[in-house]
Residue frames relative to the residue before (quaternion, step in Angstrom):
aa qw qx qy qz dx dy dz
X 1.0000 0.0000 0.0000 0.0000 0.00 0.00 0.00
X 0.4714 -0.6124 0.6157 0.1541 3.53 -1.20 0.96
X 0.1149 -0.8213 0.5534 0.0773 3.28 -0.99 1.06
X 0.0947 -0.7990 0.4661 0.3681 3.91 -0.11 -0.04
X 0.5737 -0.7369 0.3558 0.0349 3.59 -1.33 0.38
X 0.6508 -0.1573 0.1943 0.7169 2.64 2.02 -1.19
X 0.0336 -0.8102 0.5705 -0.1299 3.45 -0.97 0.90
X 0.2195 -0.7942 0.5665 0.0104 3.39 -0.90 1.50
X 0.0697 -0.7993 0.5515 0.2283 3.97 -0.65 0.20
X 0.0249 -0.9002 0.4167 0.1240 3.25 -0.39 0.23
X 0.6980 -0.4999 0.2774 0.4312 3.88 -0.54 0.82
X 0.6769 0.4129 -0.3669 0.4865 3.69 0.76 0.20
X 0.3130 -0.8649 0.2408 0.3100 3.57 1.19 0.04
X 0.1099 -0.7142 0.6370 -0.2684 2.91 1.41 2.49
X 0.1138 0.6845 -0.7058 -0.1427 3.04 -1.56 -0.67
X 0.5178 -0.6800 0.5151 0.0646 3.43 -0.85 1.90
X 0.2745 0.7780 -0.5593 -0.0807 3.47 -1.39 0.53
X 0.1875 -0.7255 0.6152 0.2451 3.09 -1.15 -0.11
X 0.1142 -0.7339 0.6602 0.1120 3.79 -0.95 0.52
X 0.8316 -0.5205 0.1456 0.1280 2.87 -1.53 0.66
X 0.7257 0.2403 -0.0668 0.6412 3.24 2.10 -0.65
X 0.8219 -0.4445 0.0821 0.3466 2.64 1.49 2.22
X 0.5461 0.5870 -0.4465 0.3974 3.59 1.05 -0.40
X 0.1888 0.8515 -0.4832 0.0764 3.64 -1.16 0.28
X 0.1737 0.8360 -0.4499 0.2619 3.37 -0.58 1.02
X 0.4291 -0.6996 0.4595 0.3395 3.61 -0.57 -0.38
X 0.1565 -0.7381 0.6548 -0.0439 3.29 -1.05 0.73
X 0.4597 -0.6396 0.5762 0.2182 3.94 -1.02 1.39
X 0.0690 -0.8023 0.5903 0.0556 3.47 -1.51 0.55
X 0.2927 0.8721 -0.2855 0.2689 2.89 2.01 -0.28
X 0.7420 0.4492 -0.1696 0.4679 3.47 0.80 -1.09
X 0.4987 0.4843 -0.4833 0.5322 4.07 1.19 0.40
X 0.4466 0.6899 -0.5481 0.1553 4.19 0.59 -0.50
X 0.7958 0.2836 -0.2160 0.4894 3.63 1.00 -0.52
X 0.6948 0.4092 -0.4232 0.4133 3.46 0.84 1.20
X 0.8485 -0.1807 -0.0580 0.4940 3.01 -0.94 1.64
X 0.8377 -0.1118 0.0586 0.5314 3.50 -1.10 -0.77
X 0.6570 0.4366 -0.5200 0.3276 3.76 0.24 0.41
X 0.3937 0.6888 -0.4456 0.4147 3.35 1.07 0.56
X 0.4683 0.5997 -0.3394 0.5530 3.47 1.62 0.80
X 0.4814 0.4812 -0.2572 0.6860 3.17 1.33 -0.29
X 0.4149 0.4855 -0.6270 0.4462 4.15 0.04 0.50
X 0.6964 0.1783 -0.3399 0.6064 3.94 0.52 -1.16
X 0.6722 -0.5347 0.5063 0.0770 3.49 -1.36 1.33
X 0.7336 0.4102 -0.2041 0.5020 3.03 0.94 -1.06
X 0.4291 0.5224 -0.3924 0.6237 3.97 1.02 -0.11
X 0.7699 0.3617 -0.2090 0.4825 3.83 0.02 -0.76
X 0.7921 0.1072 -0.2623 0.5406 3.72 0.45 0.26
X 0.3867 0.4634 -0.6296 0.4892 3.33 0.70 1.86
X 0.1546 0.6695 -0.6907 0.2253 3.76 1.01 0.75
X 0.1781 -0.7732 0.6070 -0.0442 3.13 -1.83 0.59
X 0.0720 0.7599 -0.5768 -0.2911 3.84 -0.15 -0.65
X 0.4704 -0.4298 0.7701 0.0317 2.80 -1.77 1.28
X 0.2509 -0.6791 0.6882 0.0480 3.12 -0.81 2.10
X 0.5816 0.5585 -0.4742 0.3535 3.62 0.24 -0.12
X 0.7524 0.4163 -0.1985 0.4703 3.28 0.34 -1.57
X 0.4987 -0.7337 0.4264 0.1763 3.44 1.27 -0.99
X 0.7246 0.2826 -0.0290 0.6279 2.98 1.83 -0.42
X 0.7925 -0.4342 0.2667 0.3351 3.37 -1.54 1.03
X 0.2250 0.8449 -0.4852 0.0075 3.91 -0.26 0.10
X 0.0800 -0.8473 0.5174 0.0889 4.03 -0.98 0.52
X 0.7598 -0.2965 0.3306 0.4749 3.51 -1.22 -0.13
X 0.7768 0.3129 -0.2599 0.4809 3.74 -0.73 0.80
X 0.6409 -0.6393 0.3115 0.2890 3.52 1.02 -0.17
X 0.5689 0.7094 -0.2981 0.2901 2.95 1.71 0.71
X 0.0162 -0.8883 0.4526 -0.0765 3.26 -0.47 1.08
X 0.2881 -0.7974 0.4946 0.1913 3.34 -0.99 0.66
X 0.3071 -0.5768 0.5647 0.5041 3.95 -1.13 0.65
X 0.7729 -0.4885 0.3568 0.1917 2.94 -1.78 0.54
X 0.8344 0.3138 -0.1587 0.4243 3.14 1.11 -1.29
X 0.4720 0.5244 -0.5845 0.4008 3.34 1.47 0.21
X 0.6411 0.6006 -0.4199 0.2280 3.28 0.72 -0.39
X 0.6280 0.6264 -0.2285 0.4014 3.21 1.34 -0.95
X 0.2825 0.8198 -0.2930 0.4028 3.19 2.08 -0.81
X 0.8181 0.4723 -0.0137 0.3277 2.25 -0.18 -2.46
X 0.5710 0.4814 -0.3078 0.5895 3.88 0.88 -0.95
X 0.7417 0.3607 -0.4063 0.3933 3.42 -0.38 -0.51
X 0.5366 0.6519 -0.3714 0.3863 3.50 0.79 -1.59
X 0.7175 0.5424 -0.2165 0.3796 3.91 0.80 -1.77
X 0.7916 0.3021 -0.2741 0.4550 3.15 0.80 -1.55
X 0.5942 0.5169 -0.4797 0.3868 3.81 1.03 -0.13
X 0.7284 0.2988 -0.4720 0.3968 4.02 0.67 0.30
X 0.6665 0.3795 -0.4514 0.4559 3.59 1.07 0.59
X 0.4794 0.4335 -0.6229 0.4408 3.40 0.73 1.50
X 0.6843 0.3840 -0.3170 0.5326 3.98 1.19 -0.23
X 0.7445 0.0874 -0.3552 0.5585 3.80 1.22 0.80
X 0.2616 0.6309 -0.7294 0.0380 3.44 0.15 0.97
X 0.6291 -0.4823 0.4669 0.3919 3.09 -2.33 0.69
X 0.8825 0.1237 -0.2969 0.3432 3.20 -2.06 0.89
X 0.4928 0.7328 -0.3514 0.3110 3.25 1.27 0.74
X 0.3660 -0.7747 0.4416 0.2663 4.07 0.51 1.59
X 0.0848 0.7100 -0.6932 -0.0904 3.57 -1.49 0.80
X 0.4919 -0.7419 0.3201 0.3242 2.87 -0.66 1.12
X 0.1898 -0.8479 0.4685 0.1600 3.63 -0.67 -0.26
């Protein structure tokens, strides 16, 4: 299991991590506002009282929301692996 360490939210509904064996990056959340209980996250401010919950180990806010850890870690990698096959000023051949 993936733990996270630290977690930033930020008014664009990024959310920063770090996990335990150093990985870190950002990951969008933006796209959950119209399901169920993340529809607390409309006031901005509700979304960047993210926290981690050293127990659980994972990201957690007001209402009971919480992420497993490793989708989350998933999710990071998933991001930073398509902005190594589109960084800017990078030549594909054709």
């Amino acid at each position: 299991m993936h733990r996270v360490t630290d977690c930033r939210a930020s008014r664009d509904y990024r959310l920063w991590l770090r996990f335990e064996d150093g990985l870190e990056g950002s990951v969008f959340l933006g796209n959950l506002l119209d399901l169920g209980a993340f529809s607390l996250w409309r006031d901005v401010d509700q979304f960047c009282r993210a926290a981690v919950d050293l127990e659980a180990a994972t990201v957690v806010w007001d209402g009971g929301i919480q992420f497993d850890p490793d989708i989350l870690y998933q999710d990071l990698l998933s991001s930073m692996v398509g902005k190594e096959f589109n960084s800017p000023g990078e030549v594909h051949g054709g």
